[in-house]
TORRO-456766 format. One line per 10 residues: number of its first residue (from 0); their letters; for each residue x, y, z of C-alpha. Coordinates in steps of 0.05 Angstrom, whole numbers, plus 32768, in hexadecimal, padded with zeros to 4 digits. Layout:
<sites>
NUM	a	X,Y,Z; ... $
</sites>
This chain:
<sites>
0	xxxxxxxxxx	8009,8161,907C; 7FD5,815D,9043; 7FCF,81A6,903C; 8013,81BA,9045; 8027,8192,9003; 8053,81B7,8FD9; 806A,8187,8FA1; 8031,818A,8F6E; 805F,8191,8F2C; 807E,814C,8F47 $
10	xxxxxxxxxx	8071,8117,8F23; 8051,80D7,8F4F; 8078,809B,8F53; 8033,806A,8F47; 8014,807D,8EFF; 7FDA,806C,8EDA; 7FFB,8055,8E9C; 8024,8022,8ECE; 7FE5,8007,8EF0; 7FC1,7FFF,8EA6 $
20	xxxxxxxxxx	8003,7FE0,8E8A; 7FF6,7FA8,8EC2; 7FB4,7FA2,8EBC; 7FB6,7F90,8E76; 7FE6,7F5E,8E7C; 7FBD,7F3C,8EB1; 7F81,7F3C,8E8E; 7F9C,7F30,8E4A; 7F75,7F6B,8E2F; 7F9B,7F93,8DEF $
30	xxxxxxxxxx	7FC2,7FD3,8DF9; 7F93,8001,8DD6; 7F6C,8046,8DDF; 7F22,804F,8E03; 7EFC,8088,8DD9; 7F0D,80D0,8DD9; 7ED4,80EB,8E07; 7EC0,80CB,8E41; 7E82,80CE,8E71; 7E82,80C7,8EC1 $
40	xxxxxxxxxx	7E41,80B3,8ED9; 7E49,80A4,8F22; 7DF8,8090,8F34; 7E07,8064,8EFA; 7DBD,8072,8ED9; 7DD8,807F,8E94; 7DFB,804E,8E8C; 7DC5,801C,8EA3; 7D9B,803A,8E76; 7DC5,802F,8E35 $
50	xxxxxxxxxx	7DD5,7FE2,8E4C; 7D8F,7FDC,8E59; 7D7B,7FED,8E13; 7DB4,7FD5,8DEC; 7DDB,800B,8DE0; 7E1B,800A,8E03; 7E50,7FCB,8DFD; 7E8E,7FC2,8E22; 7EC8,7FE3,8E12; 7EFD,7FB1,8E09 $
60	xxxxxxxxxx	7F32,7FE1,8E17; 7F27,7FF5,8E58; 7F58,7FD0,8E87; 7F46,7FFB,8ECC; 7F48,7FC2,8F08; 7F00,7FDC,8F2A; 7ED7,7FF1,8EEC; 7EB2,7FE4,8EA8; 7EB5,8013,8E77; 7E76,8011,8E3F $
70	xxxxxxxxxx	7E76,8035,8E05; 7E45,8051,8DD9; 7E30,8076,8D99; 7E15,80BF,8DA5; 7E0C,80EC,8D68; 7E43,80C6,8D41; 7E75,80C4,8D72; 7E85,808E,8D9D; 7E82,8093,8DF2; 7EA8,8074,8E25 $
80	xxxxxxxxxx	7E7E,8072,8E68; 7E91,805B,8EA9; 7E58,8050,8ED8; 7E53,8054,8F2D; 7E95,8085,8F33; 7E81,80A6,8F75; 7EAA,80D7,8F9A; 7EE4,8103,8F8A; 7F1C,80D4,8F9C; 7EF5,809B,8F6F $
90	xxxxxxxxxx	7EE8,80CB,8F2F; 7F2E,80DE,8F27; 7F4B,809E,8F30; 7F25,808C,8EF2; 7F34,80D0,8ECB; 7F7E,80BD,8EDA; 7F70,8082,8EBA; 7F43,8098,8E7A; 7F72,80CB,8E66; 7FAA,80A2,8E6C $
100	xxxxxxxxxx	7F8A,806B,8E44; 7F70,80A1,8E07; 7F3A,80CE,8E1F; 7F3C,8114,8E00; 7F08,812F,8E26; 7EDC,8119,8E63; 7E94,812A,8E80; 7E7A,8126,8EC2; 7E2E,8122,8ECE; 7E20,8117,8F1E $
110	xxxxxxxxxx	7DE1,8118,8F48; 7DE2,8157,8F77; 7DC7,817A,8FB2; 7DA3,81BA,8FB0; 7DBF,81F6,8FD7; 7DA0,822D,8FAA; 7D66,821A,8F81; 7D81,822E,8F38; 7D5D,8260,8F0C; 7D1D,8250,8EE4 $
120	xxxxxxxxxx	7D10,8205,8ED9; 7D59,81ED,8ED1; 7D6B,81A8,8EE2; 7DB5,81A4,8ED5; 7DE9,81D7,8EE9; 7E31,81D3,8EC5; 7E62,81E2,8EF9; 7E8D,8214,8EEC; 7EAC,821B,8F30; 7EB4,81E4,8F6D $
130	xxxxxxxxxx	7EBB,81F5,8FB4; 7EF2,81C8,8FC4; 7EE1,8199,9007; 7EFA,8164,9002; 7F49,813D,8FF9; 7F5B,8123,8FB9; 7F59,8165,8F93; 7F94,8186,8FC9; 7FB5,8157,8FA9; 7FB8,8177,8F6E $
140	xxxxxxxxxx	7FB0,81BC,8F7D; 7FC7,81ED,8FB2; 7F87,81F9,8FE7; 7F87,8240,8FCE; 7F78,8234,8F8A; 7F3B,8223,8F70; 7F1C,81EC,8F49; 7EFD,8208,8F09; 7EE8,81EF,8EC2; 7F19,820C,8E90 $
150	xxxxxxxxxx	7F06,8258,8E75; 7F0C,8234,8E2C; 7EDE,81FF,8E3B; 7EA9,822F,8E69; 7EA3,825B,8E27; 7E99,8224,8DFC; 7E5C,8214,8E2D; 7E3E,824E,8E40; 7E0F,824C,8E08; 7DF6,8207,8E22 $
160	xxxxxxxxxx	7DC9,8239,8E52; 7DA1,8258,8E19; 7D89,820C,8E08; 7D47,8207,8E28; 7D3F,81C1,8E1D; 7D7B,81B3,8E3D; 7D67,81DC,8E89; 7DB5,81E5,8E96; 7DCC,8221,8EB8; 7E14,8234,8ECC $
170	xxxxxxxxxx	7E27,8234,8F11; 7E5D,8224,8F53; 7E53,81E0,8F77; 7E66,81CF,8FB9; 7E93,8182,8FB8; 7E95,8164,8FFA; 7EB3,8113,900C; 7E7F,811A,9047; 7E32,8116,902A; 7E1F,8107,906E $
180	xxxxxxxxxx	7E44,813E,908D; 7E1A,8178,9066; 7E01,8198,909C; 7DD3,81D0,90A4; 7E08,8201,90BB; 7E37,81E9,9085; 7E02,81EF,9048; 7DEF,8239,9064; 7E40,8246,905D; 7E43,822E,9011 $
190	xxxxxxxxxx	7DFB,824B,9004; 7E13,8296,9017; 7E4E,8283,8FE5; 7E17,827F,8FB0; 7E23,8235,8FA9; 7DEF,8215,8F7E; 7DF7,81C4,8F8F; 7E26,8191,8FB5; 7E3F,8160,8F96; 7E78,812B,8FA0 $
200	xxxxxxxxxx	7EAA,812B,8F5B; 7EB0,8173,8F3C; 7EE2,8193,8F67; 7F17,8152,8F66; 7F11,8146,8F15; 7F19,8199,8F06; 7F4C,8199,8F31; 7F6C,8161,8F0F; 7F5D,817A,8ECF; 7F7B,81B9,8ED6 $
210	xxxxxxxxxx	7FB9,819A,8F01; 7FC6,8167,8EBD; 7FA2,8199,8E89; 7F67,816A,8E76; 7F2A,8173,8E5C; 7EFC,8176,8E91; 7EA8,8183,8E92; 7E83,817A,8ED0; 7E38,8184,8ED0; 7E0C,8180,8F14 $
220	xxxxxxxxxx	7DC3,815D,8F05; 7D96,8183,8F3D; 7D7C,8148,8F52; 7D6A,814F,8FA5; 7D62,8173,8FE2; 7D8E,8150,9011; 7D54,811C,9013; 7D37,8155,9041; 7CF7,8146,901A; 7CC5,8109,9007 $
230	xxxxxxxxxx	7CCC,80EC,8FBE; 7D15,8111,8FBE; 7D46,80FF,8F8C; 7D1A,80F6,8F4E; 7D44,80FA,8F09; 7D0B,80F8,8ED2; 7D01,80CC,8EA3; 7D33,8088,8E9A; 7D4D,80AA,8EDC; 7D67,80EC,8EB7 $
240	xxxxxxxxxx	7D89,80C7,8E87; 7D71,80DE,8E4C; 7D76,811F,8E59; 7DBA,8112,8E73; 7DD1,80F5,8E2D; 7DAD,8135,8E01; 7DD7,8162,8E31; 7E19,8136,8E24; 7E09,8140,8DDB; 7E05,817F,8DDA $
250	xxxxxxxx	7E45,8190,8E07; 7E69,815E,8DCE; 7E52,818A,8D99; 7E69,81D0,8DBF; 7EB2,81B2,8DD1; 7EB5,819B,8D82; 7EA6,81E6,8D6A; 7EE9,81FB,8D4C $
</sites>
């Protein structure tokens, strides 16, 4: 049944703006909006890193039922992050949420797997395409389409690349619900796809984004092996998040570019 959907322009019955309406009213928190760009961090790193040194608040506007938004100040511009948002289903139950309470634009920074070790010394691949395995984004798309970052956004980006500081490269990811299910059959399948990571978000929140034409970044940190090897899973220093934040800068300052 869940691939033979064919109402996608329907509108659903249960809606964010509904669920948010209630949730203020239980929690007595005031109708207004979270800030206009928004970060998903689903190991949760950055934004222990900013509360640990004093740089991100709560954002009193945030009425979701099962998270805490922070914000923060970056380059004179003030972030909304959510932290822990793993999985595809998870992430776009939040970007439902975010974009219905006043985000403009949203970034995704998620720990992945290695299928094809990326060129030179990069550390961070901004996803350009997702292999779509897993549910939530067949709700929002037909199977045979696929789940990209929009062509206005991608050329905004592409000179993120030339920033050697930065070690981003451009590249397809593989999103899966099943982390333990990547076998060694199934990451030969993706790898002869030229698949570059796998990951758990990218495929569900493009595929939302282009479904309900938000703004949408997803960038994979190259982070592991599939723990197939000792001391695996290593981020950097403050656990990648600093260079997570100097590459969030810099995709704020690209998007701004008139």
């Amino acid at each position: 049944m869940l691939f033979d959907k064919q109402d996608y322009a329907e509108d659903s019955v249960f809606k964010p703006e509904n669920l948010l309406r209630e949730a203020r009213r239980q929690k007595s928190i005031p109708e207004c909006d979270i800030p206009g760009i928004c970060v998903l961090d689903p190991d949760g790193d950055i934004v222990e890193y900013l509360r640990r040194t004093g740089k991100a608040s709560i954002n009193k506007c945030w009425s979701c039922y099962h998270t805490r938004m922070y914000e923060f100040e970056h380059q004179g511009t003030t972030v909304g992050i959510v932290g822990q948002a793993v999985g595809a289903s998870f992430a776009v139950l939040l970007a439902e949420q975010m974009f219905a309470s006043g985000c403009e634009l949203l970034i995704s920074i998620t720990s992945a797997g290695i299928i094809l070790p990326p060129a030179g010394k990069n550390r961070f691949i901004l996803i350009e395409q997702a292999l779509r395995d897993e549910g939530t984004s067949h709700h929002y798309l037909p199977p045979d389409e696929p789940a990209s970052i929009d062509p206005d956004l991608l050329d905004r980006l592409q000179p993120l690349q030339n920033e050697q500081a930065l070690a981003v490269g451009i590249g397809k990811s593989w999103t899966t619900d099943a982390p333990y299910r990547e076998t060694q059959s199934a990451i030969e399948q993706v790898r002869q796809r030229g698949i570059t990571a796998v990951e758990m978000e990218a495929a569900a929140l493009y595929a939302f984004g282009q479904a309900r034409q938000k703004r949408v970044v997803c960038f994979a940190h190259l982070t592991n092996t599939m723990a197939q090897d000792k001391e695996d899973f290593e981020k950097g220093i403050e656990n990648g998040s600093l260079d997570s934040l100097q590459l969030i800068g810099h995709t704020m300052s690209r998007i701004k570019q008139p």
